[in-house]
Each structure stands twice: as C-alpha cells, then as structure tokens.
N, C-alpha and C positions, 0 to 999 in steps of 0.2 A: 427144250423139253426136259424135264426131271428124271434120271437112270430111274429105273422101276426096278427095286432091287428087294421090296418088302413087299408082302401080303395086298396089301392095301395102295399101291402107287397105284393103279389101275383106276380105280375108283376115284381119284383127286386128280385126275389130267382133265379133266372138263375147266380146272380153276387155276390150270398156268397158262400164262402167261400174261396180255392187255385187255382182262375180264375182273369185274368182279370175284374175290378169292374165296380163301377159305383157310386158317389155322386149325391145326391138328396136333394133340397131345396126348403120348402114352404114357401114365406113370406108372411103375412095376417099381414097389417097397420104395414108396418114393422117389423114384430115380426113374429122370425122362429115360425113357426105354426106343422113344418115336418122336418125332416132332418135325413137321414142315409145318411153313409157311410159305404159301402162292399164290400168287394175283396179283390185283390191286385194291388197295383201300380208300383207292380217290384216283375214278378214271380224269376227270374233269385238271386236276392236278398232278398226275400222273406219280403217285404217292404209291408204293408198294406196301403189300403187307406184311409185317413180320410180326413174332411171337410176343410182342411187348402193345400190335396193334388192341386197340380196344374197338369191343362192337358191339350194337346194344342185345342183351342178354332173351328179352324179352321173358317169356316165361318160368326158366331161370332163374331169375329175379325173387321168384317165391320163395327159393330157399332158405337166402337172405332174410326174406320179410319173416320166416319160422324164426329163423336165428334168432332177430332178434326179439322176436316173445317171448322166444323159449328163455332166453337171457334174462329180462325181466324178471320172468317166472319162477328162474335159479335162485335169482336175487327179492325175493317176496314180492315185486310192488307189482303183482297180478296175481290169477289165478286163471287157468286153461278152463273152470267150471264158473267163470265170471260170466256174466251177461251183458249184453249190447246195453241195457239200460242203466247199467255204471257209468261209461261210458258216453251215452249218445241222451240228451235231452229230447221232449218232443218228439219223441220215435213212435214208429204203429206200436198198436199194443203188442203184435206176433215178437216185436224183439225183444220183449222181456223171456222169452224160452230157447232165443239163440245164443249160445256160448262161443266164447274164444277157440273153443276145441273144434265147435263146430265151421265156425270159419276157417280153422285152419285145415279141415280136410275135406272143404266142397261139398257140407251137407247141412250149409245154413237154412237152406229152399230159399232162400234171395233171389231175385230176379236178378240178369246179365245184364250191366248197366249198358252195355253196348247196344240192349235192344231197346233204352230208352233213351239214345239221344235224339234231339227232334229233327226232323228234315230238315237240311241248308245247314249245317253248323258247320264254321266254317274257324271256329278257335279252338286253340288245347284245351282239352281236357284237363283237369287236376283232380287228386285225390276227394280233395271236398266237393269239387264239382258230382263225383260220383256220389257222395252222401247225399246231395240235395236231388238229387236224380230217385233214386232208390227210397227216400224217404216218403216219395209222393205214391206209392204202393202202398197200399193196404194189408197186401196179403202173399202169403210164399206160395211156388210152385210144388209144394210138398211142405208138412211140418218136420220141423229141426230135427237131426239127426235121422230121417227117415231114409232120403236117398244122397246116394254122391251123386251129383253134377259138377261137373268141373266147370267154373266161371271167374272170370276175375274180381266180380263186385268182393268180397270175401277177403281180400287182401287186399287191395283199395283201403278197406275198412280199418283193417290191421295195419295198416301204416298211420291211420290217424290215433289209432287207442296206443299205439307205442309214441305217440307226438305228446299224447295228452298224460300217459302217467311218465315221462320221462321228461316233459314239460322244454321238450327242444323242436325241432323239425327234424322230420324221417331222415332225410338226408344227410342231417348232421350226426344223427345217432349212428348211423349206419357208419359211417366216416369212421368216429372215436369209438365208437362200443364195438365193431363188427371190424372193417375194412382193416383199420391202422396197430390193433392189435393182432391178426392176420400175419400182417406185412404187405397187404393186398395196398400199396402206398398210390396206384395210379389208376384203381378202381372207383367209378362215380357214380352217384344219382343223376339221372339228366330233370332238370329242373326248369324245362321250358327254354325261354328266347331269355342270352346272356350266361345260358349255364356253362362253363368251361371243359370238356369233356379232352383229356391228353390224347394226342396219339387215333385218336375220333377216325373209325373206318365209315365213311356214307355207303345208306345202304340203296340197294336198284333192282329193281326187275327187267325183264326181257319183253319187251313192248314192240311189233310190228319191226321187226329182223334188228333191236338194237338196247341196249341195257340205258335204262331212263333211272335220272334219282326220283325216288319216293319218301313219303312219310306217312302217318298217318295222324287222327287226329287225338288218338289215346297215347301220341307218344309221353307226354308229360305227366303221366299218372303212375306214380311209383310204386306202392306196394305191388304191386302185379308184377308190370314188367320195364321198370324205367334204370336200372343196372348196365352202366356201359363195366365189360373187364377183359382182360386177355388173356390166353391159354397160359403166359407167366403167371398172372396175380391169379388166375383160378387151380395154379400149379401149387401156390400157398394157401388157398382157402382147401384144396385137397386135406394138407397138411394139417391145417389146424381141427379138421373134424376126425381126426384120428387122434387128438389127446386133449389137454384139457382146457387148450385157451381162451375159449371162446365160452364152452358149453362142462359141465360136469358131466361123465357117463352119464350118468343117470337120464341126463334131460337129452343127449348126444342119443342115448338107446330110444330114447319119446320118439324121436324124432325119424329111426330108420322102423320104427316100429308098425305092421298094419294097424290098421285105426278101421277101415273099411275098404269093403271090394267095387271097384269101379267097372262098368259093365263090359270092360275088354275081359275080365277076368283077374286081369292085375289089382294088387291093393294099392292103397296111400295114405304114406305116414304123413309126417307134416313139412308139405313143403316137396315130397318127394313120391314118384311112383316106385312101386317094390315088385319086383317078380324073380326069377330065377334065370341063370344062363347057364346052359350045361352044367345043372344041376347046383350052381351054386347059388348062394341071397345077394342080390342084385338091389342097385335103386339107381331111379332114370328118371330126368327130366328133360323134356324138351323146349325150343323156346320156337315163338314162328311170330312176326312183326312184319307191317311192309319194309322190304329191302333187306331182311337178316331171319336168318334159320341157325339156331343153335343146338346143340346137346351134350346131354352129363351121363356116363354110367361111370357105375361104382361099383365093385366087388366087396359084400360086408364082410366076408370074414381071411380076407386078404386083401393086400396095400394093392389093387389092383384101379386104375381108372384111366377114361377115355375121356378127353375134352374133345369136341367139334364146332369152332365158329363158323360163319360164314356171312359172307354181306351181299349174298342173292336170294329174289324169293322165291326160287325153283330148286334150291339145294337142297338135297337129302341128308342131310346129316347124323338122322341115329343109324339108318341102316353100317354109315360109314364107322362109327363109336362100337356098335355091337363087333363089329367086325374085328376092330382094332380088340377091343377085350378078346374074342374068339381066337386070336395068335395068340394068347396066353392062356385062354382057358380049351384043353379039347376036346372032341367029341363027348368023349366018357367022365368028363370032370375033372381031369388030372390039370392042374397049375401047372405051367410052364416054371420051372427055377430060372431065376432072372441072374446072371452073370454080372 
C-alpha cells in the first residue's frame, strides 16, 4: 500500500496495487509538485504503470485538435470565420453557415456522429468515416452558432480541414507541428490496427466481480479523441502553452478565452471548458472512452496544473485533479507559494 502522506493519497488507493491504475501530476511553476504512478497498465501482462505510461486521452484530445487550427490560423492558411464549404465539397446547404469557430466550440448544430452509426457495425470508425455519416443530414439540431452542444462530429471535422489545408494526415501534423515541438517525443495518434502506440496502457472495465479489456468502436477517430500521452509528455505540453512555442499569445489567449456558456454554467474556449476554483480562471477538460477516464485543470493566471489518467471505466478522475489544485489554491483564493 502507498504511505498516505498527501491530501489526496486517500482517493488513489482504489488504483494500487494488481488493478487497472491510474497516473497523477501536480505542476506548481512548472515543477512536479505530486506525482504517483499505480497500478497496472497491462493486467493480462502484468506491465505496471509509471509516469512515462501512455493512455488514451480520449476527449483530451480536443485540445490538441484546437492547437492545431489555431496554428494554422497563427500561420494564415485558415480563418476561424471560414466555412465548411472551403473545405467540404457536396455538403448540405446548412454548412455553408458553419464556421471553423463554430466547430471549435460545440455550436455547429451538427448531429453526434455516434447517433448515426447503423446497427451491427462491427469496424473502426475513421475521421472520414464520420464525414460520410453526417453528410447524409440535411439539417442541424439548431442553426450555427445558436446553441453549445458538446459532440464529437465537430472535431472529427477539424482533423480533416487541418489534413486538407496542411495537405498531410492529422496524425502527422500533430507529430511535427504539435507533439515534437512540445518535446511531447512519445505522444501518438492511435490510427487504427498497425498503429504503434509506446509504452500503450490497455484500457478495462469492471464486468461481473472482474476487470475485462474493452474497446470501442470510435477508438480510430482522431480529431476527438484518438491522443495516446502521459502525465510526462502532458507535463511538456503544460509547458509549451505557457509561452510561445507552439501558439502566439495572441491565439494561446483565443484559446482560454469564453466563446460560449455551456448549460452546466461553465464556458468553452476552444478545445477547453473554463470556470473558476476558489475564485481563480480555471480551464478543464475531461476525457471518458471504454476502458480510460482522463483529466486536465489548469489555473490561468498562475503556473498551476493537475493531470489525471487512468485505464478504468469507473475512475473519477476530475473530482481527484480539482482536488489536487485545491492543496494549492485555498478556501479564500490564496496560492499556496511553492518551495
């Protein structure tokens, strides 16, 4: 068992020992502050997990897919007030009035491609797989920009209009324009059967008194949520959205920026939900996949952030992330000074 010696040891003893784990990262002014690693990342092979495991991100993943539009968009060869029909031939009429802006913050009124795949589908999914899906609509559940919904078709999309004005595959871009500039060196796209993923945690649920592997069938669809990374490489993707390697302010502030209120109350910039903790500007994402629950907070106007992976599908993860920030931020809003 783990000495329980910090705030949060209590809440992570569900994920030591011959279970399905779970990695945990505090950064304070960039400097791990916390950090376990516990479990396993492969019961089947009796593979443990540590800080360098990779697990898939699931929705997560999004912020990546902002990255890199907004990258594009630093660099001219887009425009956030573009339209789907730059982009998409053959499209319903409605997408001549949905923008890049609007994809990126859940208020394209696009249908959830998940509610159109047909009964029995028994293959991966891919990114264009969800275009041909969604193309066969006529019509949104709302006109653009009217409501946030949060759905994945939306960043699906965005991983193909960053393919076609960058004129590579998602995957690769993400690599060279996103990942390897980072230093995020052992962060992947999972691209289906053959894809190489390092360090790979398989994910499981708890099935009739016993942890089963899972998958699902949208695991190969990457704009969304196809990002395997580990509390190391998202310890430098921390880093890089605190200066200017990736993004200029400019497009780094778009990005933590509200855009719209989402009906918990919280906003969302792109890529990211926004709200406050103990009075400070916050932004949060979650990820939830068969077999993997993730999350991200961030403190914006201090170096403050909480990674949570995990490779169970019953893991709570942000309750555990809010918490780990809450040891640094207190009641009253005071910052902990980090030694």
């Amino acid at each position: 068992m783990i000495p329980e010696t910090h705030p949060v040891d209590h809440l992570l003893r569900p994920f030591d020992g011959q279970v399905p784990g779970i990695s945990v990262l505090l950064l304070v002014d960039g400097n791990a502050d916390y950090a376990r690693a516990l479990g396993m990342a492969d019961l089947e092979r009796n593979v443990a997990i540590t800080i360098a495991t990779n697990f898939r991100l699931a929705s997560l993943t999004k912020q990546f897919t902002a990255a890199a539009v907004l990258r594009l968009a630093a660099q001219g060869a887009l425009s956030l007030n573009d339209t789907m029909a730059r982009f998409f031939e053959s499209a319903p009429a409605f997408w001549r009035q949905i923008t890049v802006h609007h994809l990126l913050t859940h208020t394209s009124g696009l249908a959830d491609y998940e509610e159109l795949i047909p009964p029995g589908t028994t293959t991966q999914l891919r990114d264009h797989d969800v275009l041909d899906l969604v193309r066969r609509v006529d019509a949104g559940y709302a006109a653009p920009g009217a409501a946030f919904r949060f759905n994945n078709t939306g960043y699906c999309l965005l991983a193909l209009i960053v393919e076609r004005v960058a004129a590579q595959p998602f995957a690769a871009f993400l690599r060279e324009q996103v990942f390897l500039p980072a230093g995020m060196h052992f962060t992947a796209a999972y691209e289906g059967d053959g894809s190489a993923i390092p360090r790979r945690a398989s994910g499981y649920s708890f099935r009739d008194g016993a942890f089963v592997r899972v998958d699902h069938l949208t695991s190969a669809t990457l704009g969304d949520r196809g990002v395997y990374s580990s509390t190391i490489d998202l310890e430098r993707w921390d880093a890089a959205l605190s200066n200017d390697t990736l993004l200029p302010e400019h497009w780094r502030a778009a990005m933590f920026t509200p855009h719209v209120t989402a009906p918990s109350g919280d906003s969302y910039g792109y890529g990211w939900f926004l709200t406050s903790i103990a009075g400070q500007r916050a932004a949060y994402h979650t990820g939830e996949t068969a077999g993997f629950r993730t999350a991200i907070v961030r403190l914006l106007d201090r170096r403050c952030t909480a990674v949570v992976l995990a490779n169970r599908s019953e893991a709570e993860t942000l309750p555990i992330a809010r918490a780990l920030i809450e040891t640094v931020v207190g009641d009253s809003g005071t910052i902990r000074v980090s030694n």
